[in-house]
FINU-146537 format. One record per residue (C-alpha): residue in one letter; x negated, y, z negated. Coordinates in Angstrom, 3 decimals. Each point is the difference from the previous one (the first is absolute). Example, Ala and Ser with C-alpha at 12.3 -4.5 7.8 and 13.67 -1.06 7.14 Angstrom:
2
+------+----------+----------+----------+
| zaba |        x |        y |        z |
+------+----------+----------+----------+
|    a |  -12.300 |   -4.500 |   -7.800 |
|    s |   -1.370 |    3.440 |    0.660 |
+------+----------+----------+----------+
# end
This chain:
95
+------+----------+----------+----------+
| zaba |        x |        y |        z |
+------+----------+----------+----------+
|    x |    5.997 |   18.737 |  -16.156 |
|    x |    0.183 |   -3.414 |    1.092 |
|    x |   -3.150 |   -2.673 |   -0.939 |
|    x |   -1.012 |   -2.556 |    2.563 |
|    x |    0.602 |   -2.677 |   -2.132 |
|    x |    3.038 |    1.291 |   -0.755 |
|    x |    1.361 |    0.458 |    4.056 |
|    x |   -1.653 |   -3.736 |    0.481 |
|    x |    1.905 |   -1.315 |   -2.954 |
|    x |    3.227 |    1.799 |    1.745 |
|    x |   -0.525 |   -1.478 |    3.224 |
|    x |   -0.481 |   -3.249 |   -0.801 |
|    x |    2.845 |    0.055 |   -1.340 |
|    x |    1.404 |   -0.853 |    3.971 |
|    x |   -0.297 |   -3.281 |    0.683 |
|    x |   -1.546 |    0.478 |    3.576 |
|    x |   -2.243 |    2.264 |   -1.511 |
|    x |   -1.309 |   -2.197 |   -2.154 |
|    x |   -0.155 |   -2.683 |    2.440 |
|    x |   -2.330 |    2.114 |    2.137 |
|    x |   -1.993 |    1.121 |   -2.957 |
|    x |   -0.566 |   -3.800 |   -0.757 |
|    x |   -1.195 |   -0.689 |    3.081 |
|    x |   -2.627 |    2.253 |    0.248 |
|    x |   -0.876 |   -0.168 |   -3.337 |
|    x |   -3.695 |   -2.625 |    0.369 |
|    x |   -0.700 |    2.871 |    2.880 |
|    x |    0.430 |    2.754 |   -2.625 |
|    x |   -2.402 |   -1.836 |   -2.435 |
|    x |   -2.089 |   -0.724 |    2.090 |
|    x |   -0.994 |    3.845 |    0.889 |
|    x |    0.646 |    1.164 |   -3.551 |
|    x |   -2.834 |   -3.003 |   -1.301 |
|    x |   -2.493 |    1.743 |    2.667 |
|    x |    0.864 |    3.424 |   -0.891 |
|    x |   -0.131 |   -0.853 |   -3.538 |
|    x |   -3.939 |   -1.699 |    0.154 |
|    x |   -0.932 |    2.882 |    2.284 |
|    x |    0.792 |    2.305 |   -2.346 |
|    x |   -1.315 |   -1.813 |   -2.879 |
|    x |   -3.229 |   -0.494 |    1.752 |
|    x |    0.364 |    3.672 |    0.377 |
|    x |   -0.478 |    0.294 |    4.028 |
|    x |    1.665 |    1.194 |    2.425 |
|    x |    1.334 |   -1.446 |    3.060 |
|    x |   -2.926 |    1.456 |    1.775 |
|    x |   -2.616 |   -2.570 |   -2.175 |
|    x |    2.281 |   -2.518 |    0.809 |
|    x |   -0.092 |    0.345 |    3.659 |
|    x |   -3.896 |    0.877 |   -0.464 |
|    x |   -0.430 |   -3.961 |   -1.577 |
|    x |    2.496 |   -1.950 |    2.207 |
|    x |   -1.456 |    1.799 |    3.379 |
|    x |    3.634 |    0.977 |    0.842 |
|    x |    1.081 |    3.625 |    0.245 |
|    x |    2.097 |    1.957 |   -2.616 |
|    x |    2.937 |   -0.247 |    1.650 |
|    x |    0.256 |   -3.520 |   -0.062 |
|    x |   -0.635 |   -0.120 |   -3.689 |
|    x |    2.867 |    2.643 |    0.334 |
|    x |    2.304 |   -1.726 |    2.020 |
|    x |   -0.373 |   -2.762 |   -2.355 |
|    x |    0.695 |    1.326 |   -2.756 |
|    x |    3.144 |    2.104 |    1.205 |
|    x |    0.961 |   -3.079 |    1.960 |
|    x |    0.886 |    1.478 |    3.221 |
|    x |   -0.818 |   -2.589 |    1.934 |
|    x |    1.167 |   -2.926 |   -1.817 |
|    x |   -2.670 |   -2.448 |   -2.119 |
|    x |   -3.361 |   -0.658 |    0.743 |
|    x |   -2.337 |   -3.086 |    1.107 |
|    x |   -1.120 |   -2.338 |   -2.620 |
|    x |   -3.124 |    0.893 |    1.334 |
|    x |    0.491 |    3.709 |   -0.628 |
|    x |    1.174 |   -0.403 |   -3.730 |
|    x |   -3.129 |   -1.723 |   -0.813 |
|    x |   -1.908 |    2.603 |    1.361 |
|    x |    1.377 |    2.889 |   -2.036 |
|    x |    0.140 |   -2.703 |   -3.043 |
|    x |   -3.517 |   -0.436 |    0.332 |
|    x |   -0.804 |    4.134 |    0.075 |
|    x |    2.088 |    0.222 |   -2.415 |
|    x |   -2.503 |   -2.748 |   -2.083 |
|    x |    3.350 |   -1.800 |   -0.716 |
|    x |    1.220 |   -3.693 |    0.818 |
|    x |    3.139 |   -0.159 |    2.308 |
|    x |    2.554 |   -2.323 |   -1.614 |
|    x |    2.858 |   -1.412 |    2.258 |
|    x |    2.345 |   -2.382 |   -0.882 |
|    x |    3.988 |   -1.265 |   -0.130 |
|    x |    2.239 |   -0.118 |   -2.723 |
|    x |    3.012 |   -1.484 |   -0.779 |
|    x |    3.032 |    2.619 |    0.399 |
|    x |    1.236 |    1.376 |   -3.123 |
|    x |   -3.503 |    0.463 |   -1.741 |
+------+----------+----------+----------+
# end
């Protein structure tokens, strides 16, 4: 049996792979910092939805991104049910 980081670490091993990986990489941390205060806050995406006034499936679609990323206006929303600060910035590649 095969780990996930294990069959990552083996398919990144393909350059294009890793290219696309890369590239959706700020997307992917993105949803796993809102899944991660969610459940830290210990709600659901229910309570979410219940403080931002926008149904579950939204908070949902969000954080499966299924429908690519979200308004500024929308991330400080579910930042501010989540009673966390929203922090955006850019970097210099290679950080």
């Amino acid at each position: 049996m095969i780990t996930y980081k294990e069959h990552r670490k083996e398919l990144l091993k393909d350059k294009k792979v890793r290219q696309e990986y890369e590239k959706l990489l700020p997307e992917y941390e993105l949803a796993k910092s809102i899944i991660e205060q969610r459940l830290k806050k210990k709600m659901t995406q229910e309570d979410v939805a219940r403080k931002t006034g926008m149904p579950q499936s939204t908070i949902s679609r969000i954080e499966g991104l299924t429908h690519g990323l979200p308004k500024l206006s929308t991330l400080k929303k579910i930042a501010e049910a989540l009673d966390s600060k929203l922090v955006i910035r850019i970097e210099a590649k290679g950080r």
